[in-house]
N, CA, C and O atoms as a CHARMM CRD file, in Angstrom:
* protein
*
  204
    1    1 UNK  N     34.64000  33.42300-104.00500 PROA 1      0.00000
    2    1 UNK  CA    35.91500  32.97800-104.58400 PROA 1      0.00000
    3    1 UNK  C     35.83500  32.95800-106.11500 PROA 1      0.00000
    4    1 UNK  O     36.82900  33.30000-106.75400 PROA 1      0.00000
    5    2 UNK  N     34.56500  32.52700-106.82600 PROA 2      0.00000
    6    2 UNK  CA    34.32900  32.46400-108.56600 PROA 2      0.00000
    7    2 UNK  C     34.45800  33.77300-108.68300 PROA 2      0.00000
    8    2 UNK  O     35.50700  34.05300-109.26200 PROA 2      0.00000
    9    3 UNK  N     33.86500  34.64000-108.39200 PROA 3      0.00000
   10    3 UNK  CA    34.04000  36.11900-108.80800 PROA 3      0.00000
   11    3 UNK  C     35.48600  36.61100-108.56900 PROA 3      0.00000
   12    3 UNK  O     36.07100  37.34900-109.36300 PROA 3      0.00000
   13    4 UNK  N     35.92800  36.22700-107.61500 PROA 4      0.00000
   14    4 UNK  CA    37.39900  37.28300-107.40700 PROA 4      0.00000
   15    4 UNK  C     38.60600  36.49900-109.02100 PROA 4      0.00000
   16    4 UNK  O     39.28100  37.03400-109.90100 PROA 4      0.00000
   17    5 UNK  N     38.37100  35.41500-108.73500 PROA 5      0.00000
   18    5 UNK  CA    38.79100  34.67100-110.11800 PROA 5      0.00000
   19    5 UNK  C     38.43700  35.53900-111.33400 PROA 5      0.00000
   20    5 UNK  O     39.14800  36.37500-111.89200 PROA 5      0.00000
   21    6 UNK  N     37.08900  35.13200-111.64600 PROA 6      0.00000
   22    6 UNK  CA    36.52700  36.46900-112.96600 PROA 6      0.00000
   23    6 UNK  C     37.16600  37.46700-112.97400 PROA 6      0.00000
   24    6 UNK  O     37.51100  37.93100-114.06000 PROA 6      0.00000
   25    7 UNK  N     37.54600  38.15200-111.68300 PROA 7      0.00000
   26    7 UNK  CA    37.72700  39.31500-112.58200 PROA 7      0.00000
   27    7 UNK  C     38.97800  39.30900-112.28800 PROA 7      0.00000
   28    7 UNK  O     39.45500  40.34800-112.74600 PROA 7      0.00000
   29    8 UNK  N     40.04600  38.48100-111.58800 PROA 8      0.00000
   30    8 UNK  CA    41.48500  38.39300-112.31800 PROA 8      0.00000
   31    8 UNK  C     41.64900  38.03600-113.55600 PROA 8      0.00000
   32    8 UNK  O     42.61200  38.39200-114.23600 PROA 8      0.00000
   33    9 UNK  N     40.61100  37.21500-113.99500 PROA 9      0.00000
   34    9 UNK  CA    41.07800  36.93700-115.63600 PROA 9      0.00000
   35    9 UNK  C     40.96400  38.00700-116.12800 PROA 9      0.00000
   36    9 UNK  O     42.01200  38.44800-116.59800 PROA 9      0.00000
   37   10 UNK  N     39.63000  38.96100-116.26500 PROA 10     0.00000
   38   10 UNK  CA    39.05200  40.22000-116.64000 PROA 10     0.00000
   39   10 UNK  C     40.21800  40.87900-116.66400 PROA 10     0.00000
   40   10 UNK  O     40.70900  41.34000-117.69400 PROA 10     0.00000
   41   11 UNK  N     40.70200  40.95600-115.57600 PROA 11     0.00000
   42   11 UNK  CA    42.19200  41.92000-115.40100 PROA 11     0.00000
   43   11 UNK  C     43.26300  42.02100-115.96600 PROA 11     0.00000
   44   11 UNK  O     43.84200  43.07400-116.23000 PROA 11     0.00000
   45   12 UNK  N     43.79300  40.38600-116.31600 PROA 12     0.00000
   46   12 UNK  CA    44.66600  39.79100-117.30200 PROA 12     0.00000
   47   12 UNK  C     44.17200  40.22600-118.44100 PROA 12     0.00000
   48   12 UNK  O     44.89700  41.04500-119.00600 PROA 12     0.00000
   49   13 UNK  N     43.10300  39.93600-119.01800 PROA 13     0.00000
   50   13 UNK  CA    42.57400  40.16200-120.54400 PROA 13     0.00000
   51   13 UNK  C     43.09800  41.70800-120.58700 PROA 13     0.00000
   52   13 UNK  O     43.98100  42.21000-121.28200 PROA 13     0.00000
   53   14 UNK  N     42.54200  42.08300-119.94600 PROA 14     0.00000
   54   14 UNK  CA    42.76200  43.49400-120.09900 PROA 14     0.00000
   55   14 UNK  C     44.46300  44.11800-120.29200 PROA 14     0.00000
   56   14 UNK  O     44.78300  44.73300-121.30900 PROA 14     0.00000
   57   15 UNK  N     45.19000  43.91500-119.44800 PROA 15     0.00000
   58   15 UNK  CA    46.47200  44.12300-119.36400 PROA 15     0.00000
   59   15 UNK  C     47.01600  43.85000-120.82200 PROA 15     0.00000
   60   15 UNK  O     47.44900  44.64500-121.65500 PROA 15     0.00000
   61   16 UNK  N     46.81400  42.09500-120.88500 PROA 16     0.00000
   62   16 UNK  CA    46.80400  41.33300-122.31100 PROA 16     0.00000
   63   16 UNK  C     46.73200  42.13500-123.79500 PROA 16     0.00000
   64   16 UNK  O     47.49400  42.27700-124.75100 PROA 16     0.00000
   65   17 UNK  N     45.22700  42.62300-123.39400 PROA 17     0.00000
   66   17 UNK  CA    44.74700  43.81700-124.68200 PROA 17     0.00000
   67   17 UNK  C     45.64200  45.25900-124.66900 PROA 17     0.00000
   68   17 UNK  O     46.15200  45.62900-125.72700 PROA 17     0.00000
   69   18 UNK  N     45.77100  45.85400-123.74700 PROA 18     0.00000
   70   18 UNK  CA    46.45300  46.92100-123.33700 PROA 18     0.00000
   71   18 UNK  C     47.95800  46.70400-123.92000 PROA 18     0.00000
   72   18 UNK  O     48.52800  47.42500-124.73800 PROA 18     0.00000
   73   19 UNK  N     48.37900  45.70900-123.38800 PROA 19     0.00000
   74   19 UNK  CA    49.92600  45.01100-123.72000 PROA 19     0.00000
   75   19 UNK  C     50.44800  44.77600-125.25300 PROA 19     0.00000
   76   19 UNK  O     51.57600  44.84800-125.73900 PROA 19     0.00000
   77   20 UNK  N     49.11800  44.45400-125.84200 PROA 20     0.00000
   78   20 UNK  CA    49.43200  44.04900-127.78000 PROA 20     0.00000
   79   20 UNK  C     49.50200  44.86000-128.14900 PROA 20     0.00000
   80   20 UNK  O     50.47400  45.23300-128.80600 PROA 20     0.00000
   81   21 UNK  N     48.20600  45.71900-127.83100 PROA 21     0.00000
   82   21 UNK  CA    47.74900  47.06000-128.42200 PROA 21     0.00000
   83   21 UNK  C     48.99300  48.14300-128.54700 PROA 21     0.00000
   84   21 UNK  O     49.01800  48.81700-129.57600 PROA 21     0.00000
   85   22 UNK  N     50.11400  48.36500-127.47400 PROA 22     0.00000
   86   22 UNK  CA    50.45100  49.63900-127.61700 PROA 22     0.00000
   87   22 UNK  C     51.98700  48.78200-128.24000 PROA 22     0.00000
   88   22 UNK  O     52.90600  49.45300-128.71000 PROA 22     0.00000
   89   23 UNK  N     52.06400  47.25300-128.15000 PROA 23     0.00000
   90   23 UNK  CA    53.07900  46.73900-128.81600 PROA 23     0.00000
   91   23 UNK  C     53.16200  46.63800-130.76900 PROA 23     0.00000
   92   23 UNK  O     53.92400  46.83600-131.71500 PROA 23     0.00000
   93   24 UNK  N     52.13100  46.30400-130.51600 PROA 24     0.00000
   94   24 UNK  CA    51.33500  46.59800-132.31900 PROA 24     0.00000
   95   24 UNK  C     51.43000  48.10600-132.39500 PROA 24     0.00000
   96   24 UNK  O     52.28300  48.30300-133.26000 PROA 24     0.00000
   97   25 UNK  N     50.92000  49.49500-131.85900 PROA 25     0.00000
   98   25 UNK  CA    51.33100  50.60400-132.05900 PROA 25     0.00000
   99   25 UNK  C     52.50400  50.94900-132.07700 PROA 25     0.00000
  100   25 UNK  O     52.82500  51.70800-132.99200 PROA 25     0.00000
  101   26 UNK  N     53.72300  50.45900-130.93700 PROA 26     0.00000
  102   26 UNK  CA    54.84900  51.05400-131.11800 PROA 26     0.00000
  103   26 UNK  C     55.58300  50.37500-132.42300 PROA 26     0.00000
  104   26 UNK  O     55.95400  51.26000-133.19400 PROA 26     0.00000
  105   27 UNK  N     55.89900  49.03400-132.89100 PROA 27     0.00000
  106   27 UNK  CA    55.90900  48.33600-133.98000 PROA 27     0.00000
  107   27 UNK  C     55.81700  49.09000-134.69600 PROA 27     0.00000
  108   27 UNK  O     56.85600  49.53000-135.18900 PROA 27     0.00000
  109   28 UNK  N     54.56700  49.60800-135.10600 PROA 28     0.00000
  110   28 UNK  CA    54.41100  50.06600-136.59000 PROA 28     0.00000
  111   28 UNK  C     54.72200  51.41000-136.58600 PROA 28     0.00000
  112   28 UNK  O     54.59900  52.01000-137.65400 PROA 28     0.00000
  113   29 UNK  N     55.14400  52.08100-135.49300 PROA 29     0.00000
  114   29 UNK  CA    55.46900  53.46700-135.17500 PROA 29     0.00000
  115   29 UNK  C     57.15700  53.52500-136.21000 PROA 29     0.00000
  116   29 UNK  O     57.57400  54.27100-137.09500 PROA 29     0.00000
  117   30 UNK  N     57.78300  52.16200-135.40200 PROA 30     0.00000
  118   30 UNK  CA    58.82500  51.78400-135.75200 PROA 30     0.00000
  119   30 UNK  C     59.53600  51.81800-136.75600 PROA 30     0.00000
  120   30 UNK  O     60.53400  52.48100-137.03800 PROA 30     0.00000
  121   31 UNK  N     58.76600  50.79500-137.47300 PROA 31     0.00000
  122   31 UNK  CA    58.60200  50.10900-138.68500 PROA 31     0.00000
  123   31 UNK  C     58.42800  51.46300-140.14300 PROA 31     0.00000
  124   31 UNK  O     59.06100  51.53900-141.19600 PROA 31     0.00000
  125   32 UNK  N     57.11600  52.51700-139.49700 PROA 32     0.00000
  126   32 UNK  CA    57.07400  53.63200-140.19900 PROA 32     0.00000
  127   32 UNK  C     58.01000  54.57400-139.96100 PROA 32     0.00000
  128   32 UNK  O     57.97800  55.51400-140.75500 PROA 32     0.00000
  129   33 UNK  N     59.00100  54.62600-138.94600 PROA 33     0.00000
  130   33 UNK  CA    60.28600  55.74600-138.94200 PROA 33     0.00000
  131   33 UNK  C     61.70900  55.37100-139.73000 PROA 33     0.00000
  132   33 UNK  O     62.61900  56.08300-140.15300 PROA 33     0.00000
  133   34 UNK  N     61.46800  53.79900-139.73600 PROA 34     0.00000
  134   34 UNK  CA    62.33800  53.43900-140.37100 PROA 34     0.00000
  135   34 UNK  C     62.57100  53.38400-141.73900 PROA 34     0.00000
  136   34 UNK  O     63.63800  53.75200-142.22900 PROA 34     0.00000
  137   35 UNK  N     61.50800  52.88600-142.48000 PROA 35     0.00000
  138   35 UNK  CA    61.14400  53.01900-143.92300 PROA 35     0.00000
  139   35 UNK  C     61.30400  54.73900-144.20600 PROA 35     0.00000
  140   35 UNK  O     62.04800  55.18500-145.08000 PROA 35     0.00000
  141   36 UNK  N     60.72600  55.32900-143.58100 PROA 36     0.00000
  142   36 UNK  CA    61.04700  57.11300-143.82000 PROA 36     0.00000
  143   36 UNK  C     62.19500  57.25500-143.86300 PROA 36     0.00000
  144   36 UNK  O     62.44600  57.94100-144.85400 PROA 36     0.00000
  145   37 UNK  N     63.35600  56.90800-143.16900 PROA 37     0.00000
  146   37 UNK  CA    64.87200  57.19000-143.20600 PROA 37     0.00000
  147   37 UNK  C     65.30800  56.27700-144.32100 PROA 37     0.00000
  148   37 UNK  O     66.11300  56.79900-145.09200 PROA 37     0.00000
  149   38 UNK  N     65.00200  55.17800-144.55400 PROA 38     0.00000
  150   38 UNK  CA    65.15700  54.70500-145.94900 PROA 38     0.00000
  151   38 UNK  C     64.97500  55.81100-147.40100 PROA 38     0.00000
  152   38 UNK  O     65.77700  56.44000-148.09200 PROA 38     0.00000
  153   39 UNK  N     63.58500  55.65000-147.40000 PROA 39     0.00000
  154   39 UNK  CA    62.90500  56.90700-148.67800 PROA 39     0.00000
  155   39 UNK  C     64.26000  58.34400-148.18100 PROA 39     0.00000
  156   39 UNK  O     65.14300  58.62300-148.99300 PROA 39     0.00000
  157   40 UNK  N     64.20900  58.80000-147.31700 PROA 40     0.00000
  158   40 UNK  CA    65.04000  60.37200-146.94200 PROA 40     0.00000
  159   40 UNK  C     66.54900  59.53700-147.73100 PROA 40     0.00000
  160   40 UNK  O     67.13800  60.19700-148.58700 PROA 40     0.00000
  161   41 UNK  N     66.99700  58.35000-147.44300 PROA 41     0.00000
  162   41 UNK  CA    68.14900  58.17600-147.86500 PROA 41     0.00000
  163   41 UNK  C     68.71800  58.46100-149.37000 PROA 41     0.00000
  164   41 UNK  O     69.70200  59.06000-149.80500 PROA 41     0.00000
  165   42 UNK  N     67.46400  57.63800-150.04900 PROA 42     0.00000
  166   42 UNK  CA    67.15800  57.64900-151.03300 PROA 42     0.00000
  167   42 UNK  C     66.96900  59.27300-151.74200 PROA 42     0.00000
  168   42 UNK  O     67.51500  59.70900-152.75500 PROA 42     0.00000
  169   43 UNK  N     66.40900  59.67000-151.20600 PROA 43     0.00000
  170   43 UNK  CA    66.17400  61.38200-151.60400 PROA 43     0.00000
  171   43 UNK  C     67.46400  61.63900-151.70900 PROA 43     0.00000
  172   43 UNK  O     67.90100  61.67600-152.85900 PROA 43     0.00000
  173   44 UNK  N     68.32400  61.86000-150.69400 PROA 44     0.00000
  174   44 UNK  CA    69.29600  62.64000-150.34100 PROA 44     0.00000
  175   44 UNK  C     70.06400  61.95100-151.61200 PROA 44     0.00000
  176   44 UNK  O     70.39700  62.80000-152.43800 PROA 44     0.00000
  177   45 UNK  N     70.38800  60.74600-151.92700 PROA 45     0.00000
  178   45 UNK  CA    71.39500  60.00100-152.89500 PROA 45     0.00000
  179   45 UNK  C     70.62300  60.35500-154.31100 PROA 45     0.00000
  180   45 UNK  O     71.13800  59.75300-155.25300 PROA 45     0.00000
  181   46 UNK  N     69.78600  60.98200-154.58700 PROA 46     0.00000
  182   46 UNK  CA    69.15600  60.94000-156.24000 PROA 46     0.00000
  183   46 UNK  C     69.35900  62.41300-155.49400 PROA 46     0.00000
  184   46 UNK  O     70.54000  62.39900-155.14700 PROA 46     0.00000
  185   47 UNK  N     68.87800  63.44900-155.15600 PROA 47     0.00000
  186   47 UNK  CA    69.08500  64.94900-155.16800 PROA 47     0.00000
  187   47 UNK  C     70.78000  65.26200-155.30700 PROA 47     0.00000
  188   47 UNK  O     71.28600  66.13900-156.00700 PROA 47     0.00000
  189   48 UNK  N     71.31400  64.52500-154.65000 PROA 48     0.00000
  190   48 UNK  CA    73.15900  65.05300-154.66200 PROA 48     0.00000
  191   48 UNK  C     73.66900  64.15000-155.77600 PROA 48     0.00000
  192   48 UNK  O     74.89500  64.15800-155.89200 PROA 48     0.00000
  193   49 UNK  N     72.91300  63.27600-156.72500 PROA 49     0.00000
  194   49 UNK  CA    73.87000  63.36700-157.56100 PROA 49     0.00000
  195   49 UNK  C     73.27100  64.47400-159.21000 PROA 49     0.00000
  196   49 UNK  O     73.83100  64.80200-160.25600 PROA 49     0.00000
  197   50 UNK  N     72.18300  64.65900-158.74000 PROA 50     0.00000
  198   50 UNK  CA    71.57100  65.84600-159.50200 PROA 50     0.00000
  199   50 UNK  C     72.87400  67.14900-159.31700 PROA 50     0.00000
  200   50 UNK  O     73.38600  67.74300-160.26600 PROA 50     0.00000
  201   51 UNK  N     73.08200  67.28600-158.39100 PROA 51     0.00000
  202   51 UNK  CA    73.85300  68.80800-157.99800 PROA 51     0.00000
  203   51 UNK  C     75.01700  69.13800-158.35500 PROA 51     0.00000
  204   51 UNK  O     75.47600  70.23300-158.03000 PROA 51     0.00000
């Protein structure tokens, strides 16, 4: 019964780690597509009033 316990926690941790991990990756995936369409905005508004 202690072991089958262990390694549900084991299992949880894991999921847990798995779960931040690709939440912290998609986040900053995010976070970096968004700031890019910012800067592109920015481009586009200083290039067209050059033109």
């Amino acid at each position: 019964m202690k072991e089958f316990i262990a390694s549900i926690n084991k299992t949880l941790a894991l999921v847990l780690a798995t779960l931040t991990l690709s939440w912290v990756i998609g986040f900053g995936l995010t976070a970096g597509f968004v700031m890019a369409l910012e800067v592109w905005k920015r481009v586009v508004e200083i290039t067209s009033r050059h033109l």
